[in-house]
C-alpha positions as CSV (number, residue, x, y, z in Angstrom):
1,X,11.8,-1.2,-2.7
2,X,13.9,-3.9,-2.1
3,X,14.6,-4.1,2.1
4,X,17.3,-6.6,1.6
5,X,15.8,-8.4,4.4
6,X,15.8,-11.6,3.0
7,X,17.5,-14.3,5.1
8,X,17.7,-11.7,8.1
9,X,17.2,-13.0,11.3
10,X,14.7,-11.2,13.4
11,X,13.4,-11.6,17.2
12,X,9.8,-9.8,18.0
13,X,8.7,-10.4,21.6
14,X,5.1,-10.5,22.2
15,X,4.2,-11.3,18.2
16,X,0.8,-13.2,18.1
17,X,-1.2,-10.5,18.2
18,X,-1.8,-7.2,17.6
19,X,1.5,-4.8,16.1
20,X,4.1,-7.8,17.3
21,X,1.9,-10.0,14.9
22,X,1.7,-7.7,11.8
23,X,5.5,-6.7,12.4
24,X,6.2,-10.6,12.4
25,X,4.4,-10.6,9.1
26,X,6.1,-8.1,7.2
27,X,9.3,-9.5,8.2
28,X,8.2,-12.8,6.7
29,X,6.8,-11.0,3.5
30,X,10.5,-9.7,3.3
31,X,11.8,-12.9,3.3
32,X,13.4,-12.3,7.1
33,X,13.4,-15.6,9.2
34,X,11.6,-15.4,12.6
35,X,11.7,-16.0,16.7
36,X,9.1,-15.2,18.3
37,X,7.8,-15.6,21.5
38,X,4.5,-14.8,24.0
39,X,2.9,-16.2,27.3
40,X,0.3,-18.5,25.4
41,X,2.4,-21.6,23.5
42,X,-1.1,-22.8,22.2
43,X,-0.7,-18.8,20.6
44,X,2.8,-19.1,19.7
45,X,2.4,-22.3,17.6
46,X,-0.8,-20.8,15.2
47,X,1.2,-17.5,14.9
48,X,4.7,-19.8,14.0
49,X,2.3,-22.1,11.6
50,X,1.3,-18.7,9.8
51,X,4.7,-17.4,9.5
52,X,6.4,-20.7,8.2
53,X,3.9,-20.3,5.3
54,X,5.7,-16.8,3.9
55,X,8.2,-20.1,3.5
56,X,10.7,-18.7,5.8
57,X,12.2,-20.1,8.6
58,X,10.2,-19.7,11.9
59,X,10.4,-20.7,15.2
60,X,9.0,-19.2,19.1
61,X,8.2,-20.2,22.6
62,X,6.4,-19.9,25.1
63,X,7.9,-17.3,27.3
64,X,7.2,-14.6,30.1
65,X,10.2,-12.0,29.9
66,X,9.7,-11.5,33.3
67,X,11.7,-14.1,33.8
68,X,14.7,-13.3,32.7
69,X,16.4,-16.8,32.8
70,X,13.9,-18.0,30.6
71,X,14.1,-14.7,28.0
72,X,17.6,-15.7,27.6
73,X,16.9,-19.3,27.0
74,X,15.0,-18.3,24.3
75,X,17.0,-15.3,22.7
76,X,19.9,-18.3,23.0
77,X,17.4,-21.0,21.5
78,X,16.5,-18.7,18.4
79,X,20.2,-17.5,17.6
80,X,21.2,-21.4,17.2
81,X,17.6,-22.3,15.7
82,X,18.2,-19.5,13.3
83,X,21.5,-19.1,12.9
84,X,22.2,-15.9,14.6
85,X,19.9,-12.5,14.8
86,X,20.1,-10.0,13.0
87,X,17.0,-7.9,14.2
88,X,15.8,-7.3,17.8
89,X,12.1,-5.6,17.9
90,X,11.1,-5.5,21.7
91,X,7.6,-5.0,21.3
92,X,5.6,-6.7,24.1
93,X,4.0,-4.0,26.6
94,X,2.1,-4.5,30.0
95,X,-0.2,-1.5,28.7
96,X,-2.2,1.0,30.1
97,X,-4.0,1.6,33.5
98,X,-3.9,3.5,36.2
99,X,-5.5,1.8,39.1
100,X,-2.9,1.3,41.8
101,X,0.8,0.7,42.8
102,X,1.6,-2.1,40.9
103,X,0.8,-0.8,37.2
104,X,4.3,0.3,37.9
105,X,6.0,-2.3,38.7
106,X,4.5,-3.8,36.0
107,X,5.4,-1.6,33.1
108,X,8.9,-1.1,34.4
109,X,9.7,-5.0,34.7
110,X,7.7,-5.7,31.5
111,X,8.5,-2.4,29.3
112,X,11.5,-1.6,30.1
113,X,13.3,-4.4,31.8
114,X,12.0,-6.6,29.3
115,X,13.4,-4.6,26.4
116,X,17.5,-3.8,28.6
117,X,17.3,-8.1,29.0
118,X,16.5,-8.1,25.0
119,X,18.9,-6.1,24.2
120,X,21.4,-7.2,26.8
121,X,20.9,-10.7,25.4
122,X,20.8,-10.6,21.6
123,X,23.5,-7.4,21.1
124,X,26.4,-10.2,21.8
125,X,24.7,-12.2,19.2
126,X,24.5,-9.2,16.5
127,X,28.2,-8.9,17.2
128,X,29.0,-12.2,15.4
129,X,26.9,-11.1,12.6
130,X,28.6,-9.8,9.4
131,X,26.3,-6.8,8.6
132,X,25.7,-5.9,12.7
133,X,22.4,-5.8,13.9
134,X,19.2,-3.5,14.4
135,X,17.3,-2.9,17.4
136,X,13.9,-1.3,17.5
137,X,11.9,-0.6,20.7
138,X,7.8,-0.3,20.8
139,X,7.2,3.3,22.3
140,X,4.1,5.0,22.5
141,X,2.9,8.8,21.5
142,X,2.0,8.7,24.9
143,X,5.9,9.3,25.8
144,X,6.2,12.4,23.9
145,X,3.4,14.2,25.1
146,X,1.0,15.2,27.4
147,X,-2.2,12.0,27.0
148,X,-4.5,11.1,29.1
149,X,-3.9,10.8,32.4
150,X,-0.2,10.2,34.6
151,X,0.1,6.6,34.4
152,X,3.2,4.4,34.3
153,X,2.6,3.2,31.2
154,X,4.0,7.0,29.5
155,X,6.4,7.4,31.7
156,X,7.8,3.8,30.7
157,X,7.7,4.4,27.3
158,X,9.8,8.1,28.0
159,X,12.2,6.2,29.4
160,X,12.6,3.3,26.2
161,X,13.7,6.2,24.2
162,X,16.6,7.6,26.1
163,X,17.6,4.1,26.5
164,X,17.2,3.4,22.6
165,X,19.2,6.6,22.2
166,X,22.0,6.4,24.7
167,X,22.6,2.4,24.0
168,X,22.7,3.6,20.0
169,X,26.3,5.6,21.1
170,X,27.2,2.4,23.1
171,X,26.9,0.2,20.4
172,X,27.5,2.0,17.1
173,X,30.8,1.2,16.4
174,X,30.0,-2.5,16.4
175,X,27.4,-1.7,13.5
176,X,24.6,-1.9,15.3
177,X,21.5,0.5,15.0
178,X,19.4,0.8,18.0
179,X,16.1,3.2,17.5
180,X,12.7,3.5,19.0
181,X,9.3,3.8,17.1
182,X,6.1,5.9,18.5
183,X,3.5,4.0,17.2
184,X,0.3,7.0,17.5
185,X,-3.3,5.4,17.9
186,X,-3.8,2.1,16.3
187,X,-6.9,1.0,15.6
188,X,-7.6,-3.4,15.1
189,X,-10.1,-5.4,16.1
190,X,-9.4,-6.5,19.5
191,X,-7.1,-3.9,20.3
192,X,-7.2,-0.8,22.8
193,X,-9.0,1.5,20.8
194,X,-11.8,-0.7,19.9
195,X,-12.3,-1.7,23.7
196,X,-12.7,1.9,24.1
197,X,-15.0,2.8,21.5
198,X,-17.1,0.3,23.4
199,X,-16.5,1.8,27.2
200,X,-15.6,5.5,26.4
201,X,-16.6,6.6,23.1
202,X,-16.4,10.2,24.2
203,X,-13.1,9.7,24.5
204,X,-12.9,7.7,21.4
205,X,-14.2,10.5,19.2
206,X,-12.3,13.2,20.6
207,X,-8.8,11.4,20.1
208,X,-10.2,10.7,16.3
209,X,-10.8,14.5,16.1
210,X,-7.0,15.0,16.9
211,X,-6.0,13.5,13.5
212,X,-5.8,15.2,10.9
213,X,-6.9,12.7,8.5
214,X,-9.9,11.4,10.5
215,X,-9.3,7.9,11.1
216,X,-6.4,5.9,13.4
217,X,-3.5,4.3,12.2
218,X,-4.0,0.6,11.2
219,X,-1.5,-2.4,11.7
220,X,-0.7,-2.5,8.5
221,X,1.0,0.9,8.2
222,X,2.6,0.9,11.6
223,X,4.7,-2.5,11.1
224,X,6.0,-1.2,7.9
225,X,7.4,1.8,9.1
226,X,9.2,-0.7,11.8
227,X,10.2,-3.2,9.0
228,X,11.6,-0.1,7.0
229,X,13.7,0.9,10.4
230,X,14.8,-2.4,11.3
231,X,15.7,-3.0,8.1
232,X,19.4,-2.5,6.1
233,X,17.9,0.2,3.8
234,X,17.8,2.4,6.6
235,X,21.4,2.4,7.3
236,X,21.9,6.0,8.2
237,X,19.0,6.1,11.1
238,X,20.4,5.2,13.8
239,X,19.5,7.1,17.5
240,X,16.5,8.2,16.6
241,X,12.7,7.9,18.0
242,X,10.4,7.8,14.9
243,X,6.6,9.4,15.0
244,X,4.4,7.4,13.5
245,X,1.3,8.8,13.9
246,X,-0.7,10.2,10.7
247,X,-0.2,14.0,12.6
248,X,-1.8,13.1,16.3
249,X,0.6,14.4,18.3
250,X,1.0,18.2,17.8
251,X,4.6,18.9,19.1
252,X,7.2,20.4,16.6
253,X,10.6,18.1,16.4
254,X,13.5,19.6,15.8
């Protein structure tokens, strides 16, 4: 299928590693042109050298979104790089944890106020655009139900989905989509799930146990389902909070 992505514009926060850099890729692969941007530039450049060589248009910063002067420099910086944005996928997380205090204040200023400044910043840009714009936010299975342990890191991710939701109505007669994605567990090397098959494989084997077919998502498979979303071929979804996670989570949606 053809995602009609080609010389889109898309934004990924926090895309040299992990499900920002696989979503980055498949963007590319669909001929999209890219911004991206993490806290590393020695990171940013190798991910942008990659990405120039789908022969697209690339470009990212360095860039904490915690400072949200600077997350609006670059938002700015890629729209006149670019040409405009098309696609907005606020991805970057603080993560897990559950130590003290300020895991909190972390994943609300990183989470969430890092994906309302992304929004607030590129939606004026997707206005200018002829076909709109699409906006997909990073959730977690860990919003929808009961996981592990109360941690802010959940509750965060709850809250990205009534946001995606109620800023979907805001926007929607400006032809912009605005959905969120609940990536289940994904399993790469370096990532989450392989630190804790090192530290906790109890806990590694019983989450594997919860899925049906045995064996975690892979990077792969999640940042197609969010290239499909952001994408124009998925024109009618719109408000929505997409489960991705091959039967883990054992909920019925209505």
């Amino acid at each position: 299928m053809n995602l009609q992505l080609r010389g889109k514009n898309a934004l990924i926060t926090g895309a040299t590693r992990g499900i920002g850099r696989q979503i980055a890729r498949e963007l590319a692969a669909e001929g999209a042109n890219i911004g991206i941007c993490a806290r590393a530039i020695e990171d940013v450049q190798e991910a942008v050298r990659e990405l120039k060589s789908y022969d697209i248009h690339a470009v990212g910063e360095a860039c904490n979104i915690r400072d949200a002067d600077a997350y609006r420099a670059w938002v700015d910086g890629c729209a006149e790089q670019l040409g405009g944005i098309d696609i907005f996928i606020s991805n970057v997380s603080a993560g897990g944890g559950f130590d003290s205090e300020k895991n909190w204040w972390k994943n609300f200023e990183i989470d969430v106020l890092g994906s309302v400044r992304g929004c607030e910043a590129v939606i004026p840009h997707m206005e200018k655009a002829d076909g709109g714009g699409s906006v997909v936010l990073i959730s977690s299975t860990n919003a929808v139900e009961v996981f592990s342990a109360p941690m802010a890191y959940n509750s965060m991710k709850a809250a990205l989905i009534t946001y995606a939701k109620q800023l979907s109505q805001y926007v929607g007669d400006k032809n912009i989509r605005v959905n969120s994605v609940c990536p289940g567990p994904i399993y790469f090397e370096g990532g989450a799930w392989d630190m804790l098959k090192d530290v906790n494989l109890p806990f590694y084997e019983s989450t594997l146990r919860k899925i049906p077919r045995g064996e975690m998502g892979s990077l792969k498979e999640i940042a197609s389902v969010v290239t499909f979303i952001a994408s124009p071929r998925a024109s009618l979804i719109s408000g929505a909070n997409i489960v991705a996670d091959a039967g883990f989570t054992k909920r019925v949606q209505f």
